[in-house]
Every structure is written in structure tokens, then in C-alpha cells.
C-alpha positions in Angstrom: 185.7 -115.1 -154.9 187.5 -117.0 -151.6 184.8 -119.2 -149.8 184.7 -116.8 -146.6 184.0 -113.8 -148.8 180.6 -115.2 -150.1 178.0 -116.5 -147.2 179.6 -119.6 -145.3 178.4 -122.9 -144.4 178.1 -123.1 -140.8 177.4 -126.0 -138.5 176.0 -125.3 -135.2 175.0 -127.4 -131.5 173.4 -125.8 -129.0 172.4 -128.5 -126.5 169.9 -126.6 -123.9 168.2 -123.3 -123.2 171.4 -121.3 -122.2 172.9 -122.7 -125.4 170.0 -121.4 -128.0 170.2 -118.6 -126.3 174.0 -118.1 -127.0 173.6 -119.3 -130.1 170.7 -117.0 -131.2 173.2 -114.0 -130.1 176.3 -115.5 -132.1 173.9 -116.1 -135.6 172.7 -112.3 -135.0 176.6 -111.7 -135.8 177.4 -114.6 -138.6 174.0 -113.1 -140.3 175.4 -109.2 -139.8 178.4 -109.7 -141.6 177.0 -112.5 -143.9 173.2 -111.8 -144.2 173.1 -115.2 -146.4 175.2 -117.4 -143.9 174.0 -121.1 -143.8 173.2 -122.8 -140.4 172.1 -126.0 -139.6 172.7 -128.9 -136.8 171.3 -129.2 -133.3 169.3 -126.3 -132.1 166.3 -124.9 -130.4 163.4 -121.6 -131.1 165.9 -118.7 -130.6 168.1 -120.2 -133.6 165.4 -121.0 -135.1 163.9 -117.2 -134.9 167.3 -117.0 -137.2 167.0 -119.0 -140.2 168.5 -121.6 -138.1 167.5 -125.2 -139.8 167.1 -127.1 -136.9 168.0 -131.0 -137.6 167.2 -132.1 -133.6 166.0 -130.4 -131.0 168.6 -129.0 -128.0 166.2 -130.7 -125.3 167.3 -133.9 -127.6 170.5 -133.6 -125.5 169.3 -131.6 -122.5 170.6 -134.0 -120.0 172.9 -133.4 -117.0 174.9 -135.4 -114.4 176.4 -139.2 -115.1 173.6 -141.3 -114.3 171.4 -139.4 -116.0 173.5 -139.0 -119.1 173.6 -143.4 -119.2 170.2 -143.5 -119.4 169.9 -141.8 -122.3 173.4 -142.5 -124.0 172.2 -144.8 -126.4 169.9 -141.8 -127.6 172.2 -139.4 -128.0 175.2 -141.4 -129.2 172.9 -142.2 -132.8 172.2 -138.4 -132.9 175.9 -138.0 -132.5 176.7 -140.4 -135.0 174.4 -139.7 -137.2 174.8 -135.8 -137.2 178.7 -136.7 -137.7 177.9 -138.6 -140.7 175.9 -135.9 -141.8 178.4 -133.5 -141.7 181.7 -135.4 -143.6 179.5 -136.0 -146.5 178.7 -131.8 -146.6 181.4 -130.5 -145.5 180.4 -127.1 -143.8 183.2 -124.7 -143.5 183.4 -124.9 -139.8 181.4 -126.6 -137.0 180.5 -124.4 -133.8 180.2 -126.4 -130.2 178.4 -124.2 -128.2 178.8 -125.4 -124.3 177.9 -129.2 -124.1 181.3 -130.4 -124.1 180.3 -133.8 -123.5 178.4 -134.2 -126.3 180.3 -131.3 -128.8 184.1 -132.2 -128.0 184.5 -135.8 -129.5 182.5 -134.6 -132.3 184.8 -131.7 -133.0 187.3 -134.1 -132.8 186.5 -136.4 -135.8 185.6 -133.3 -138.0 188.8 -131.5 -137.0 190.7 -135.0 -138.1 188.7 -134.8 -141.5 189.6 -131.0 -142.3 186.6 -129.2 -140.6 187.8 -126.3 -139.2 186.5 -126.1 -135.4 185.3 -123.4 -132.9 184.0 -124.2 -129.0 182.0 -121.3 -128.0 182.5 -121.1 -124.5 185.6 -122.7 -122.7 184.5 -125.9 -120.5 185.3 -125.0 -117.0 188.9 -126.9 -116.8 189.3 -123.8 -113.6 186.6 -125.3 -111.9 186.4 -129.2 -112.4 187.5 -131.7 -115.0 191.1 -130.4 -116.0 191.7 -133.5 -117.9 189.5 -131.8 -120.6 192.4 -129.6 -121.4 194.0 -132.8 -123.6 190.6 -133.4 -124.9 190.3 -129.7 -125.9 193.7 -129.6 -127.7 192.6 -132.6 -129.8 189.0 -131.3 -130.7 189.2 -127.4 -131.6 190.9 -124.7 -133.8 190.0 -121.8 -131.3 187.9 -121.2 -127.9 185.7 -118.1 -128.3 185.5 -117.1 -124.3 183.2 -115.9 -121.9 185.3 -115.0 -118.6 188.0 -112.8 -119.2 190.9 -115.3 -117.8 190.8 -118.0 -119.9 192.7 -117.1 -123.0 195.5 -117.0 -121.2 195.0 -120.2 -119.3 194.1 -121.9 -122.7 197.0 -120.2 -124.2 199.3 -122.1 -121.7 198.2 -125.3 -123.3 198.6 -124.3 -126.5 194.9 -123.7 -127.2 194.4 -120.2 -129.9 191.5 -118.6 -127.6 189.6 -115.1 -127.7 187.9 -113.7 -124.9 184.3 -112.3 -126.6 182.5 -111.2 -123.2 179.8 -112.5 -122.1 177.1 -112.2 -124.5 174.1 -112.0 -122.1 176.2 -109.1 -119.8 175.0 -106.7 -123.2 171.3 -108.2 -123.5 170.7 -107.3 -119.7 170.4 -103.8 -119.0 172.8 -102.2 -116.5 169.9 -101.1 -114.6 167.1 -103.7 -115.0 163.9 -101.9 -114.7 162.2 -104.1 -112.2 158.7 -102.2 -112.4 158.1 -102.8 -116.3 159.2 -106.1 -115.7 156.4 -106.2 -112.8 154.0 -105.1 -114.7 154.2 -107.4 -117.7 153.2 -110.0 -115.2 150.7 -108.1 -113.1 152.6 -107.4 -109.7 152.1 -104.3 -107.5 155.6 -102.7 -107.2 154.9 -102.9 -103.4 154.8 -107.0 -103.9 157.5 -109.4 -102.0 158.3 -111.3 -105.0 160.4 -114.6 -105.5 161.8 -116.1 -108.8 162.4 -120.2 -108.2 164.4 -121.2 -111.1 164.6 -125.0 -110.3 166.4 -125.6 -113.8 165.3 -126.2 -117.6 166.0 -129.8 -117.9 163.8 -132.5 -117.0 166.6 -133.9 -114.7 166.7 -131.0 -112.7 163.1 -130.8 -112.4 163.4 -133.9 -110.9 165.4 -133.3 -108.5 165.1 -129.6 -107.7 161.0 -128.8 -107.8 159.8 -130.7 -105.1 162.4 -129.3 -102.8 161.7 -125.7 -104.7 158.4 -125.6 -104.1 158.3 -127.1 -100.5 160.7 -124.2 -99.5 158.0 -121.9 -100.9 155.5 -123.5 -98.8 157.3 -122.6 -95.8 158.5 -119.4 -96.5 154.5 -118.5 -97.3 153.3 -119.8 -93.8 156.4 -116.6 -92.6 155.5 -114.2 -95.1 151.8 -114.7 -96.1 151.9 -112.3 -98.8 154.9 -113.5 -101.0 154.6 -113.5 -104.3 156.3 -116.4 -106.2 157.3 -116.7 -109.8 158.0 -119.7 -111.6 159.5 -119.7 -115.1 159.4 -122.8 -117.2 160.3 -124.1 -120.7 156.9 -125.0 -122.6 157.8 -129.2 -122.1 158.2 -128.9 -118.3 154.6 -126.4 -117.5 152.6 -129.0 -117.1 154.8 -130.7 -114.8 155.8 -128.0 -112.3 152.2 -127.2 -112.3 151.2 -130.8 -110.7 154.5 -130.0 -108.9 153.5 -127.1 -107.0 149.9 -127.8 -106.1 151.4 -131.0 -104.5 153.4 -128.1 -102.8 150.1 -126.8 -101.4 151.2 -124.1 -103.2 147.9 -122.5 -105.5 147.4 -118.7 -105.0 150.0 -116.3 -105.1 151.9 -118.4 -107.7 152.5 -117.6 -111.3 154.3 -120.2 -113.5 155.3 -118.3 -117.0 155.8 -120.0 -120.3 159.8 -119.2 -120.0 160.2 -115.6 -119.6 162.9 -116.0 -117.1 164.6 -112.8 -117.5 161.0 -111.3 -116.9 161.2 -113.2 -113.6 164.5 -112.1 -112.6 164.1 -108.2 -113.4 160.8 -108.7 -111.3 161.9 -110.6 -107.9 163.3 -109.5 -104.8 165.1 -112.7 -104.3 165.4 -115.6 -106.1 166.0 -119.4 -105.2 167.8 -121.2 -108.5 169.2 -124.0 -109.9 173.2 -123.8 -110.2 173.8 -123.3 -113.5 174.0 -120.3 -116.3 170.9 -118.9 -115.0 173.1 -117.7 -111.4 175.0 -115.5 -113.8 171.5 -114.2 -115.3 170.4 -113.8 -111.7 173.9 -112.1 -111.0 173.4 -109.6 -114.5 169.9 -109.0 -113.0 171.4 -108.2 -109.6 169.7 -109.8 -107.7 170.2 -111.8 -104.1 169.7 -115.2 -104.7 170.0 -118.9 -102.7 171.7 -121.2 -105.3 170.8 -124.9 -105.1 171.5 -128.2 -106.6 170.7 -131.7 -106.2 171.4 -134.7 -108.3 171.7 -138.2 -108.9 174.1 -139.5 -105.6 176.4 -141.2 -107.9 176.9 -138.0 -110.3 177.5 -136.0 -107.1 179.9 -138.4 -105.6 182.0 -138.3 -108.9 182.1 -134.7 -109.5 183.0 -133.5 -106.3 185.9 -135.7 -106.5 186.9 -132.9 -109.2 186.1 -130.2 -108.3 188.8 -127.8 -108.1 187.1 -124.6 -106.8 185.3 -124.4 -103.1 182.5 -122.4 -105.0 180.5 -124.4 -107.7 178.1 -120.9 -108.4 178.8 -118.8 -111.1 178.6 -115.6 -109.5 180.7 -116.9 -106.1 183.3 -118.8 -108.4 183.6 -115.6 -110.5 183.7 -112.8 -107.2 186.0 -115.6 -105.8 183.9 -115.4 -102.5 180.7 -116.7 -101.5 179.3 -113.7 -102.2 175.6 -115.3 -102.1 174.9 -118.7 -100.6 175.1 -122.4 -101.8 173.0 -125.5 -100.6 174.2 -128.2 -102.3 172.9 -132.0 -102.2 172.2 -133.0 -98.6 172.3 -129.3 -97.5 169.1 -128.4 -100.2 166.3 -129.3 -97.5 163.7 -127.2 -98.0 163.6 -125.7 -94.5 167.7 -124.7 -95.2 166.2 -123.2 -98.7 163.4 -121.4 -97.4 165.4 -120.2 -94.2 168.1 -118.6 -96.8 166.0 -116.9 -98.8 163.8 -115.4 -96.2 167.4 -114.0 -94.9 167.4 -112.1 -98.1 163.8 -110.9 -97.9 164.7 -109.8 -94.2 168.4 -108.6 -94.9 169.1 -104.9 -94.2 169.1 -102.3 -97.1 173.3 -101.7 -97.3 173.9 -105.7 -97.1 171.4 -105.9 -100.6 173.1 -102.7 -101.9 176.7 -104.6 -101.6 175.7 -107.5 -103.6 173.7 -105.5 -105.9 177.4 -103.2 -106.3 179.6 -106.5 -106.8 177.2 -107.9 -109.5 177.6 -103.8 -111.1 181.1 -104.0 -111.4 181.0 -108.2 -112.2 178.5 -107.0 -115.4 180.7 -104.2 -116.1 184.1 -106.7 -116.8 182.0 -109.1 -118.7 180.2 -106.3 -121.1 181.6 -106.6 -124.7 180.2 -106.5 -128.3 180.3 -110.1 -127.9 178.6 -110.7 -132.0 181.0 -108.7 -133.6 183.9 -109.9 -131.8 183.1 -113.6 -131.5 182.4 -113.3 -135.3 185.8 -111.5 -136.1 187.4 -114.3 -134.9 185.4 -116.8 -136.8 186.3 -114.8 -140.3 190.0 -115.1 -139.4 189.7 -118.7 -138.7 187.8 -119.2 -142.0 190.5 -116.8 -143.9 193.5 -119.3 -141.9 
């Protein structure tokens, strides 16, 4: 019987949260149409949850920005290595990169030159910064499985097979998030002024974002008394936001949930978050949101030297319009931060049912059976 008619040998990285969570989606389709598939690699608990063997952690690569990438690139480079050595003695039948393309494209590169057939699941953002990585992309990959419905064809152009799959979260989130379950799980009156801060899952951006998070808090409490804040955060980080916040001043009327960020989102009014995948969560939630980032000078300096687009949030970049606002580096003071967000808690009722009816018809585009397609693809490449 042909190899991709039996259960297949799959290698897998996912190198952060938004990754396992991808990743968790895409193995609920590989195990659907092969209930016996084989997984291993780099991966966190929702892969895991799958029969995902789990050879590193993701937070093992859960860095962001250049600095902050030196620091630890001796680290990562003898996972790399070592993972790539790994996998030319086994063999799997294909290796899937999902997202960290610094970390997942020069590997793909050396197994594609050995005979590994190999997938990228979700196109780097060449649209947005870092078109160079178009060459690098041609060299390291078989096929792009897609996320935004305009990049097959830009890939396409540079002679890069690509499928657009949807986005996989747009059919996890409900149409119409139910805001008052959601409340409920974490013991909030449905007449509470809540806000979600999402300051990021990486210990990076907990560096740089939490302070300024929870500052912003501070002053948007001494406006609004009664404000409800959540605070979502990965199991490794708790302990830290926690020291964070009550250096805030910040004590009652503050929840920090082991993870449960999608709780968080269906639950808030407004939300203040870390530029990143979680805007497009926000945006699935529809929700009004401030988005915010801060990093290492250097880093900054570098990347927006290529930048491409004048948005760098998901939901603005994919709108094309600033449909919600940025504060970005200098401009993420904590009075600018709280001073945004209380704009949505104060904005009229039409102005939130606009953004709430752009983010509709935004989830409505990106809504696919992203499992089954994304894992059609995956048994034509294997049949190739």
C-alpha cells in the first residue's frame, strides 16, 4: 500500500502559543483522515492534547524582536541543529513550519535539499515587512497553506504552490460570541465595565508591555472606579504579571486567569493588547481594542526600516484602515494607553456597532473548514 495511504510520519514546529494553537487545529485534521498519523518535533499542550510527542517545548523558542533573539541564539541554534539532525536520520514524510519563519525557514531548507517534502503553515508577512523572505521561501518549501485570502496569488507570482485554508481560529470563534457565559465563567455581573489587557505570551513582551499595561489600568481606574480588568496569562508568566500588577497598585477588581484568553475576550468591553495574533482574536471576538507594542530600541529601529504597510495590526492591516488604534514604541505611555481605551468605554453606541460590523464581515471572509482543506492539500503533496 503507497506510504500516504497508511498513517504518515509527520514532523511538526510550533514555536509559541498562537502556533500550538494552530497546530492543535491542523493535527485535529491529519488525525481525521489518518486516526494513526505520527507527530513529533517542537510543540506545546494543545498538540500535546493530540498525541503530539513533544521533543522541546514552543516557549523553547518563544522569543521575538533582534536583540532579544541574540541573546538566546546560541540556545535555539543547538535545538535547531539538533532537531535537524534528528530528522535526516528518520526521515518523516514531510515537515510542517507552523509560523516562526525565523526559526522554521532555514530548517525547511536543509530537509527540502535532503528529499523532505516541506509545508509552511501560514505565509510570513512578505505584504507587510521583510519581502526579501520571498527568495528565502522559494528555497525552503513545497507549498504555503494560507491564512488571508490574498496570498496564493502573491506567492504564486513568485513561483511559490500556495492554498488559501482560512483562517483556522475564524471557525473556533463563534459568529456571535456569547459575552454573558463567558462572564459568568469568571464571575462578572453582565452590568460590569470590563477590560481584557493582553500584554503578550512571551517573556519579552512581558517585559516590555506589563508595566506600561498595568499603569494604564491604574489610571483608567482612578476615571472609572468600577472597571473591571482581566488579565490572561500563560502558566510560566502568572507569577510574574502578578508582582507586576500590585507594583501597578493594581489589587482589587483584577483577575489574572491561567490562559483562558478567549474567555477574556468574549467577556470585555474593550481590550488593550499586544500586537500580534491575539488582535485578530480580539477582532474574531469583535471587540474595540487599543493595540500596543514596545520592544527592544534596536529591534524597533530595524524593522521599521521594513515595514511596508502604514498599519502593523492585524485587524487595521487586514480592513486596510485604522479601523481601531495603534500606540507603538514611544507613543505606548500609559497615559496615551489608558486615554485610548477609555475612548472606547465612553464611545457612542453606533461608533462600537461599526467596528463590531467590520470585524462580522472580516470573520465572515476568513471562515473556512480550515482542517479538512489544509489537510487536502497536505495528501496531495504526500501523493506528488
Amino acid at each position: 500500500m503507497p506510504a500516504h495511504d497508511t498513517a504518515p510520519h509527520i514532523a511538526m514546529v510550533a514555536g509559541e502559543t498562537s502556533g500550538d494553537l494552530l497546530a492543535g487545529l491542523l493535527l485535529d485534521g491529519l488525525r481525521k483522515r489518518w486516526p494513526q498519523v505520527q507527530a513529533g518535533g517542537i510543540g506545546g499542550p494543545n498538540m500535546a492534547e493530540r498525541g503530539f510527542e513533544a521533543w522541546w517545548p514552543s516557549e523553547a523558542l518563544a522569543v521575538r524582536g533582534y536583540v532579544e533573539v541574540l541573546r538566546h541564539y546560541r540556545g535555539i541554534l543547538r535545538i535547531r541543529n539538533q532537531l535537524k539532525a534528528r530528522l535526516l536520520l528518520e526521515r518523516p514524510q514531510m515537515f510542517i513550519g507552523i509560523d516562526a519563519p525565523d526559526f522554521n525557514l532555514d530548517l525547511e531548507a536543509a530537509l527540502k535539499a535532503q528529499g523532505i517534502k516541506t509545508v509552511h503553515f501560514i505565509c510570513p508577512s512578505i505584504w507587510a515587512w521583510r519581502a526579501d523572505r520571498v527568495q528565502k521561501l522559494q528555497r525552503s518549501v513545497d507549498h504555503v497553506l494560507c491564512i488571508f485570502p490574498f496570498e496564493p496569488a502573491l506567492l504564486e507570482s513568485h513561483g511559490i504552490a500556495a492554498t488559501y485554508v482560512g483562517h483556522p481560529l475564524a471557525s473556533v470563534i463563534p459568529l456571535q460570541p456569547d459575552r454573558q457565559a463567558a462572564r459568568l465563567k469568571l464571575g462578572l455581573s453582565p452590568d460590569d465595565k470590563v477590560v481584557a489587557l493582553l500584554p503578550g505570551s512571551r517573556q519579552s513582551e512581558v517585559q516590555y508591555l506589563a508595566s506600561r499595561f498595568f499603569e494604564a489600568a491604574a489610571l483608567i481606574r482612578k476615571a472609572q472606579p468600577a472597571i473591571k480588568f482581566i488579565v490572561p496569562a500563560v502558566p510560566a508568566l502568572k507569577a510574574r504579571l502578578e508582582q507586576m500588577a500590585l507594583a501597578s497598585g493594581l489589587g482589587d477588581g483584577l483577575q489574572i486567569l491561567p490562559s483562558q484568553s478567549h474567555t477574556a475576550l468574549a467577556a470585555c468591553d474593550v481590550t488593550l493588547i499586544a500586537s500580534g495574533t491575539a488582535t485578530l482574536e480580539a477582532a474574531l471576538y469583535k471587540r474595540p481594542m487599543v493595540i500596543a507594542y514596545n520592544m527592544n530600541w534596536m529591534s524597533w529601529h530595524i524593522m521599521r526600516r521594513k515595514q511596508l504597510q502604514p498599519w502593523v495590526g492585524l485587524p487595521n492591516i487586514l480592513c486596510r484602515d485604522f479601523v481601531v488604534p495603534e500606540l507603538l514604541q514611544d507613543a505606548a505611555t500609559p497615559r496615551a494607553l489608558a486615554d485610548a481605551v477609555l475612548q472606547w468605554l465612553q464611545a457612542a453606541p453606533e461608533k462600537i456597532a461599526a467596528v463590531q460590523q467590520r470585524f462580522t464581515t472580516l470573520h465572515t471572509e476568513l471562515r473556512r473548514d480550515t482542517a479538512t482543506l489544509a489537510t487536502d492539500a497536505i495528501q496531495k503533496i504526500l501523493q506528488a
